[in-house]
VOPAGU-2260 file (C-alpha; in pm, 1 decimal, decimal comma):
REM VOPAGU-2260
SITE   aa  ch    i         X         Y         Z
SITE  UNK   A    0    5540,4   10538,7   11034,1
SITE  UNK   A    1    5402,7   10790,9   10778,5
SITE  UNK   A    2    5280,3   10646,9   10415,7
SITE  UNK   A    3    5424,0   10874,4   10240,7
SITE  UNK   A    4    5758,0   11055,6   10211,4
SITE  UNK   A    5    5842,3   11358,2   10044,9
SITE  UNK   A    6    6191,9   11360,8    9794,4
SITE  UNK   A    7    6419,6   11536,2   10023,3
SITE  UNK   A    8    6362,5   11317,6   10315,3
SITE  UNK   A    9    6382,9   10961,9   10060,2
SITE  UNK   A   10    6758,5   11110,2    9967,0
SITE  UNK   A   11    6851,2   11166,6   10291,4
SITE  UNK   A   12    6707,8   10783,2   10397,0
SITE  UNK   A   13    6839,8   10628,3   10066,7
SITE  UNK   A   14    7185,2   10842,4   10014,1
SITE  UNK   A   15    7048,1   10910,7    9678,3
SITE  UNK   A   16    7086,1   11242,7    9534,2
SITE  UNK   A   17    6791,6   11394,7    9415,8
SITE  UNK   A   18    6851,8   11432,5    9072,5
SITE  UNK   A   19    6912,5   11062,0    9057,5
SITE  UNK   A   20    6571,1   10995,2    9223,5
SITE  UNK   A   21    6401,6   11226,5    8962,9
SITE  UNK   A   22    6610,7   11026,6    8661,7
SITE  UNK   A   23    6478,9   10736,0    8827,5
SITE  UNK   A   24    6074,8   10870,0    8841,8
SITE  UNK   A   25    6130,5   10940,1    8439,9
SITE  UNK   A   26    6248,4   10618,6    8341,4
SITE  UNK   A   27    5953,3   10480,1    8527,2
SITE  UNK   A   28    6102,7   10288,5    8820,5
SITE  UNK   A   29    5933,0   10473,5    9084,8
SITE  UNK   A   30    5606,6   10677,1    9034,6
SITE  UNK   A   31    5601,1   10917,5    9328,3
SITE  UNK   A   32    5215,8   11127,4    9362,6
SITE  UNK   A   33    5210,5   11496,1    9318,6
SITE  UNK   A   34    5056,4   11680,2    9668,9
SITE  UNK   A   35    4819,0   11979,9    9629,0
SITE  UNK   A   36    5127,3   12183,1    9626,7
SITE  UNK   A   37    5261,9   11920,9    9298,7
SITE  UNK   A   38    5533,7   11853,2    9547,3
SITE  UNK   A   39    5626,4   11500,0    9505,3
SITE  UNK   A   40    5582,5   11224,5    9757,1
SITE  UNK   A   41    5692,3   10881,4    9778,0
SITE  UNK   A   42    5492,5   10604,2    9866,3
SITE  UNK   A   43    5598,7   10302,1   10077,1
SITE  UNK   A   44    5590,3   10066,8    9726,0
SITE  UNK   A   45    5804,8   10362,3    9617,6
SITE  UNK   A   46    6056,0   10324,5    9834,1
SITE  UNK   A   47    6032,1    9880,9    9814,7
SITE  UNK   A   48    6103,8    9953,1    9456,0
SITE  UNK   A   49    6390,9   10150,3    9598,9
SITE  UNK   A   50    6553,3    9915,1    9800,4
SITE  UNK   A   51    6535,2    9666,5    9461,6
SITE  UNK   A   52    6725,7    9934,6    9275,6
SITE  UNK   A   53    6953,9   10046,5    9535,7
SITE  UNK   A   54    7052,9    9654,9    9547,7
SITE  UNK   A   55    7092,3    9558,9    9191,5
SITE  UNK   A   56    7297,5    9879,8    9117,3
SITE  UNK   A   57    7521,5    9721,7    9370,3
SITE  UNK   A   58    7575,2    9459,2    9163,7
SITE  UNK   A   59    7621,8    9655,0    8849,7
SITE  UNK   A   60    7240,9    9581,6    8704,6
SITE  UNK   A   61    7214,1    9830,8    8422,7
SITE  UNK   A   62    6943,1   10062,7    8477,1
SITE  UNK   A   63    6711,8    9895,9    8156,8
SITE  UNK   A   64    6757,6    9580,9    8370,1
SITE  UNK   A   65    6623,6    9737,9    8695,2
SITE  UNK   A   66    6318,4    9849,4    8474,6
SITE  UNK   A   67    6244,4    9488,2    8319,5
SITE  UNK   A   68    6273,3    9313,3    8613,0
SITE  UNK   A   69    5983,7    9567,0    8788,0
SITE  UNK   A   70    5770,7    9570,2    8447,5
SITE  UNK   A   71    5760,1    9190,6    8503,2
SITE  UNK   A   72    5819,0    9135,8    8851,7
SITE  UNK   A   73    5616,7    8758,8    8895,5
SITE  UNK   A   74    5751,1    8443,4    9140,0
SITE  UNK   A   75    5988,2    8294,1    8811,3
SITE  UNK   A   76    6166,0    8620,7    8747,1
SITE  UNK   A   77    6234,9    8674,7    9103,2
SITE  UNK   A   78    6420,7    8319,1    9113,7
SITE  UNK   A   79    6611,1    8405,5    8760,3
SITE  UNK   A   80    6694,1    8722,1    8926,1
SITE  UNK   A   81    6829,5    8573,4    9267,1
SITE  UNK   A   82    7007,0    8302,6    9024,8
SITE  UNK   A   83    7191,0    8587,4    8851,5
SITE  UNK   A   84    7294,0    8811,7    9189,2
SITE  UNK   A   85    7414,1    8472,0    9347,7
SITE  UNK   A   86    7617,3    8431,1    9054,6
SITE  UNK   A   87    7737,5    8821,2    9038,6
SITE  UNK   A   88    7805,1    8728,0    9385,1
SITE  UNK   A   89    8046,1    8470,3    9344,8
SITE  UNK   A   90    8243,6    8662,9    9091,9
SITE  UNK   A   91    8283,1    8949,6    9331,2
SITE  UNK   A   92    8386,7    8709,0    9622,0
SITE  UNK   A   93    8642,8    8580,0    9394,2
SITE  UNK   A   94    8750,5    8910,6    9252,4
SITE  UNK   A   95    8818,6    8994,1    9636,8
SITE  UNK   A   96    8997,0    8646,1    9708,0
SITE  UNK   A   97    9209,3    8802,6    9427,2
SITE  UNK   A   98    9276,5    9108,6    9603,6
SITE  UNK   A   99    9302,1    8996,6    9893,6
SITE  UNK   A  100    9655,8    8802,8    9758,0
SITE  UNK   A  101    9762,7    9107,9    9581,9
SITE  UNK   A  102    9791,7    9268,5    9894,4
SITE  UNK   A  103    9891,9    8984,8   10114,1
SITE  UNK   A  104   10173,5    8885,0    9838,1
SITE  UNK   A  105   10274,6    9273,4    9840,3
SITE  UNK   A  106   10298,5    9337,7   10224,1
SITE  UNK   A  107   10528,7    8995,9   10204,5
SITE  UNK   A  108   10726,6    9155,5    9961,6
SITE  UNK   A  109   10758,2    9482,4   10140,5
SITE  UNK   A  110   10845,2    9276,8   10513,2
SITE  UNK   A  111   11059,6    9068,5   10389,0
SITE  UNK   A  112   11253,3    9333,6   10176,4
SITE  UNK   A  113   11284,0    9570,7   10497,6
SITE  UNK   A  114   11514,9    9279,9   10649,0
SITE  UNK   A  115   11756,7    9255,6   10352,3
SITE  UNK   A  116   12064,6    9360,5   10412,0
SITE  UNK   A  117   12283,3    9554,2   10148,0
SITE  UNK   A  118   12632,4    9569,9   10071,4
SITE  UNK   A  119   12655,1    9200,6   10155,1
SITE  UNK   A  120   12802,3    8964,6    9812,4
SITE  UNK   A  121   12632,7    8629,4    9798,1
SITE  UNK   A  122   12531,1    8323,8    9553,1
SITE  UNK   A  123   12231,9    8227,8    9468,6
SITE  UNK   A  124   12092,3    7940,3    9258,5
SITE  UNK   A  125   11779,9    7928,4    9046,7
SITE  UNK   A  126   11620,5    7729,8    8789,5
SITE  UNK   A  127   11530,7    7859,9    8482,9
SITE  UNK   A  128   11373,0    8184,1    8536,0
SITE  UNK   A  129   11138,0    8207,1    8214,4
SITE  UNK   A  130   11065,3    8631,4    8138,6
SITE  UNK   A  131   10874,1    8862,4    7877,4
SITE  UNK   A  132   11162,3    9096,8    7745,2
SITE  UNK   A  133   11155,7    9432,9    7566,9
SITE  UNK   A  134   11516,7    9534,3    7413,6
SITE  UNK   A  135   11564,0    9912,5    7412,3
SITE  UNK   A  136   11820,7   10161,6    7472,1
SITE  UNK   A  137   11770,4   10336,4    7824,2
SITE  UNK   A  138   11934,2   10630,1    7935,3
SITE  UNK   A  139   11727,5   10828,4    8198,6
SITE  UNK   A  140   11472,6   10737,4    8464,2
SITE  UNK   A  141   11202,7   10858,8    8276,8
SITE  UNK   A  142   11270,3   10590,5    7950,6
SITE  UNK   A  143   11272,0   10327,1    8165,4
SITE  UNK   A  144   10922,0   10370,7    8347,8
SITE  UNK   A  145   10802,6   10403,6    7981,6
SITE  UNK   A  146   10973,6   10093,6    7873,4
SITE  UNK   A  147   10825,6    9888,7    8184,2
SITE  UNK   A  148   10483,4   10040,4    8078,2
SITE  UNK   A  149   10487,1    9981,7    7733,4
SITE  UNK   A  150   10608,3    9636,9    7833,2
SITE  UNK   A  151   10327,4    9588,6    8067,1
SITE  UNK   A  152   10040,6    9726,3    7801,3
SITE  UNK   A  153   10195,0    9477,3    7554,5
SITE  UNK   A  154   10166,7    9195,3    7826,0
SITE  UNK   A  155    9870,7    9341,9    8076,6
SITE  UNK   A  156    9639,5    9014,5    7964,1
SITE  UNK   A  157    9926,0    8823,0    8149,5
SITE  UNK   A  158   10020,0    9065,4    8452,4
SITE  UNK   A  159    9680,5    9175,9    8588,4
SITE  UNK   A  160    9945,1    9212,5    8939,3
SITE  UNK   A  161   10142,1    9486,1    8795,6
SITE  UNK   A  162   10210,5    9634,2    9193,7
SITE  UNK   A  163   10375,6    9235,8    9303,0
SITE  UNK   A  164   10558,8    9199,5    8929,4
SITE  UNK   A  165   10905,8    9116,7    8989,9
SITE  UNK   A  166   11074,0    9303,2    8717,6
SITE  UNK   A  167   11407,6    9432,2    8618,8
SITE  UNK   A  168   11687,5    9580,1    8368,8
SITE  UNK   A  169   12016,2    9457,1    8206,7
SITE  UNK   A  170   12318,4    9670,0    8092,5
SITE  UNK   A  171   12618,1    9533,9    7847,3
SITE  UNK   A  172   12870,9    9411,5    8001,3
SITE  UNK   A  173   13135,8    9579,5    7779,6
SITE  UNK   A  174   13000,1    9903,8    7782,0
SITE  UNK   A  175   13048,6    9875,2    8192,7
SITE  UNK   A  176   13403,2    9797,0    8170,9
SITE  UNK   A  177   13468,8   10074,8    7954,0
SITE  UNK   A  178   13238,2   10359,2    8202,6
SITE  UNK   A  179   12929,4   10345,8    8000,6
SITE  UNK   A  180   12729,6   10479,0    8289,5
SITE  UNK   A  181   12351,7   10462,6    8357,4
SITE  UNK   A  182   12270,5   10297,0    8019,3
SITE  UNK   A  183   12058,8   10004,5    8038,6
SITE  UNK   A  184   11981,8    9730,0    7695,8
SITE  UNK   A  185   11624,1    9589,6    7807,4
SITE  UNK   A  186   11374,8    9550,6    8046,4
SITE  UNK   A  187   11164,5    9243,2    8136,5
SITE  UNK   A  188   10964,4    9118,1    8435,0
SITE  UNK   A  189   11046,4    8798,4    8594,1
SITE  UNK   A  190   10787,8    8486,3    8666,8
SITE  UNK   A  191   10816,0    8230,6    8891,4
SITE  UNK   A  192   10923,1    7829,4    8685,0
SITE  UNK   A  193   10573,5    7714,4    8798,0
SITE  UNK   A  194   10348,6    8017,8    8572,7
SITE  UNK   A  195   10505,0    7866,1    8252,6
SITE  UNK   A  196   10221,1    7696,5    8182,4
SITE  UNK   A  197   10028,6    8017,2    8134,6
SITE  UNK   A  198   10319,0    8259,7    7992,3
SITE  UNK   A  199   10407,2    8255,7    7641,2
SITE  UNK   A  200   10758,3    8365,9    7787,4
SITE  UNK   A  201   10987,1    8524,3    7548,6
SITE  UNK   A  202   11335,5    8535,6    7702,8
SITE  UNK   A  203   11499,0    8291,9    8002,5
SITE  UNK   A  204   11725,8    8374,4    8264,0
SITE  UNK   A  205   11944,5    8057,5    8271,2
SITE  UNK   A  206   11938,4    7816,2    8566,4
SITE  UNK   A  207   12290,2    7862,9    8754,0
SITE  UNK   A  208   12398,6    8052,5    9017,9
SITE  UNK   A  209   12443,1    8409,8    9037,4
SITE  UNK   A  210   12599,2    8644,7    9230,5
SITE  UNK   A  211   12414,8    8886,2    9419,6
SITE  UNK   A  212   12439,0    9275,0    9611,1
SITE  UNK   A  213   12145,0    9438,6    9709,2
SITE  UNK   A  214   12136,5    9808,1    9769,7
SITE  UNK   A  215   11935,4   10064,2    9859,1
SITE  UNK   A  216   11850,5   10453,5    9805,0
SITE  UNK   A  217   11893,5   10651,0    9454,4
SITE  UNK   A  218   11993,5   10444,1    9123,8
SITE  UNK   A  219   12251,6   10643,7    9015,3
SITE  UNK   A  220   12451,7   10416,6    9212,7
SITE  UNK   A  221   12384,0   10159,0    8955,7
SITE  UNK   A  222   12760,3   10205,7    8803,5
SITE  UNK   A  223   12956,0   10192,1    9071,7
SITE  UNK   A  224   12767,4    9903,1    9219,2
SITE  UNK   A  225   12775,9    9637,5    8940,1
SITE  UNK   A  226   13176,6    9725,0    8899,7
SITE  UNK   A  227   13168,4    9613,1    9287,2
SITE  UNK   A  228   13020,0    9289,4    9147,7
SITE  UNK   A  229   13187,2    9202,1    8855,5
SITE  UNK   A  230   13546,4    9316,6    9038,0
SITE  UNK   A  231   13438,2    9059,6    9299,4
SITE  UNK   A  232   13345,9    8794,9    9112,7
SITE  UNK   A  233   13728,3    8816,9    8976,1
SITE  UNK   A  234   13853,1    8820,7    9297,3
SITE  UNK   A  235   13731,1    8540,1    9367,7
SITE  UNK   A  236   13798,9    8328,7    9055,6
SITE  UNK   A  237   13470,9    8378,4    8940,3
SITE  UNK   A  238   13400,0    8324,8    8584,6
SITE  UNK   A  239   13144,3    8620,5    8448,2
SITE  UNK   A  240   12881,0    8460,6    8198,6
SITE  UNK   A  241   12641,6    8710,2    8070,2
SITE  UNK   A  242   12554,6    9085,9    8085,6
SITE  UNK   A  243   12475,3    9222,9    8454,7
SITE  UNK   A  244   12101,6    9294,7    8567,8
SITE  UNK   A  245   11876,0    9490,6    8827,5
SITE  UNK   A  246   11594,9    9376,8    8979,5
SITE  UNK   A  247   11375,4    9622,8    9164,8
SITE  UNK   A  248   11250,3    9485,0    9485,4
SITE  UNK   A  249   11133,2    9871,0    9614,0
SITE  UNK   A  250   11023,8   10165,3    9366,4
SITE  UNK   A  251   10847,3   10418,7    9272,9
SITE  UNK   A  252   10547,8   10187,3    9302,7
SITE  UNK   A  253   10562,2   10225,2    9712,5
SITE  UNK   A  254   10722,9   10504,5    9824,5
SITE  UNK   A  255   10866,2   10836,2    9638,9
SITE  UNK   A  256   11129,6   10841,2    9906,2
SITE  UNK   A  257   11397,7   10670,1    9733,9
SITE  UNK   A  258   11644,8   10656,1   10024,9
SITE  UNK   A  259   11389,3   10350,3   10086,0
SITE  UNK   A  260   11410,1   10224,0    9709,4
SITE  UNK   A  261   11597,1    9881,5    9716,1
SITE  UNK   A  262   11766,1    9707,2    9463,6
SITE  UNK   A  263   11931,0    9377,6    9346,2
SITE  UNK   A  264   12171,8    9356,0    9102,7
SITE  UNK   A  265   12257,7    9007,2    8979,4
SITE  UNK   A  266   12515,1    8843,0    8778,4
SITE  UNK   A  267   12523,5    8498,9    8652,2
SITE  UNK   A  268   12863,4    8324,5    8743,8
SITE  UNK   A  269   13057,9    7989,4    8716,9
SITE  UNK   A  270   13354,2    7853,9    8889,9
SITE  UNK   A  271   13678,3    7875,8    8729,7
C-alpha cells in the first residue's frame, strides 16, 4: 500500500469529482502535500478524513459541520456525533417504512383495480366518508388537474401520499338531465372514517348506499355513463339523493395510456 495518493487516483477510489476534492482542500477538511512537481498528493489521514466526510454527507451533515467536528475531533465529540447519525438514522429508516407503504398501498391499488370489472351496476354501503372539497366550475381536462393541484397545495400538510389519494369529481344533477356534458361542480379527495382524527375535513359524503359502475378508457364517456346510472337507478325504483360523482381509481398518475384509465362513478340512492 503506497502512503500517498495523488488527486486523480483519490476520485477514482472515493467517486468524488475533483473539483469537489479541491473545494474540500480550501475549506480545510483535507490538507493534501504539494510534490516537487506542486502536484498534490493525499496522505492516508487524508483520505480517513475522507471516509468521515464521505459518511456524514450521507447523512446530510452540512459541510461547516464536517469541518467542526475535524477541528475538534476528541473521544466526547465522537460519541455526540455517533448520538446524532444514530438519530439521523432512525429518521431515515422511518422515512423508508413510509415509503415502503406508499408503494405497497399503491401496487394494492393498482392489483386490485386490474380485477374490477366494468359495466357491471351494484350497491355499495359506506359510512360517512369525511373529504376536503374545492367548488369550481370544470369544463376541460386540463381545469381539472389544476383544480386537484390547487386542492392538493392548499391541503399538501395533510396528503404527503398524493400518488395513493383517493380523489374524485361531482357534476349537477340537473344540468345532466338536461345534456350538460363534461361539466363538473367540485373536486375533493376522499379519506378513509378512521383519519378523522387528523383531517380538519371540510365536506362529507353521507353514510348510505350508493350505486356504483366502474368504467374504463377515455373520460369523455363521463355523460353517457352517469345517464346509464341514474336511468337505472329508476328502473329499479331507486330513489336518486344527491348530485352524481367520479372517483378515479386509474389516471394520469400511472399510465398515459388511458384505454387503461379506470373509473367509478357513484350515486347515492334510497329505496322507494
Amino acid at each position: 500500500m503506497k502512503n500517498d495518493y495523488k488527486i486523480n487516483e483519490i476520485s477514482k477510489l472515493y467517486g468524488i469529482g475533483v473539483d469537489a476534492l479541491r473545494y474540500y482542500e480550501k475549506l480545510g477538511l483535507v490538507e493534501p502535500r504539494r510534490d516537487g512537481n506542486g502536484y498534490r498528493l493525499y496522505s492516508l489521514q487524508d483520505m480517513y478524513k475522507l471516509n468521515i466526510i464521505r459518511d456524514l454527507r450521507q447523512l446530510d451533515f452540512t459541510m461547516q459541520q464536517i469541518k467542526t467536528y475535524l477541528d475538534q475531533q476528541s473521544v466526547e465529540n465522537t460519541l455526540e456525533l455517533l448520538f446524532t447519525e444514530q438519530e439521523l438514522i432512525k429518521e431515515q429508516i422511518a422515512k423508508l417504512k413510509t415509503t415502503q407503504r406508499i408503494i405497497q398501498g399503491r401496487i394494492k391499488v393498482l392489483t386490485d383495480a386490474s380485477k374490477i370489472q366494468t359495466g357491471l351496476f351494484s350497491i355499495k354501503t359506506y359510512p360517512d366518508r369525511p373529504c376536503l372539497q374545492l367548488n369550481t366550475r370544470i369544463t376541460r381536462d386540463e381545469e381539472m388537474d389544476y383544480a386537484i393541484k390547487k386542492l392538493h397545495q392548499k391541503h399538501k400538510s395533510h396528503i404527503p401520499d398524493f400518488g395513493n389519494q383517493l380523489y374524485g369529481a361531482s357534476v349537477s344533477l340537473e344540468e345532466l338531465k338536461h345534456g350538460v356534458r363534461d361539466v363538473f361542480n367540485s373536486v375533493f379527495f376522499i379519506f378513509n372514517p378512521d383519519e378523522t382524527g387528523r383531517i380538519d375535513y371540510d365536506y362529507i359524503l353521507p353514510a348510505g348506499n350508493y350505486l356504483s359502475l366502474f368504467y374504463r378508457g377515455n373520460y369523455r364517456q363521463s355523460h353517457e355513463k352517469m345517464l346509464e346510472l341514474v336511468s337505472h337507478a329508476n328502473e329499479k325504483g331507486l330513489r336518486v339523493i344527491g348530485d352524481p360523482f367520479e372517483i378515479y381509481e386509474i389516471d394520469n398518475r400511472d399510465t398515459i395510456i388511458t384505454d387503461q384509465f379506470l373509473t367509478e362513478i357513484q350515486l347515492r340512492i334510497a329505496e322507494e
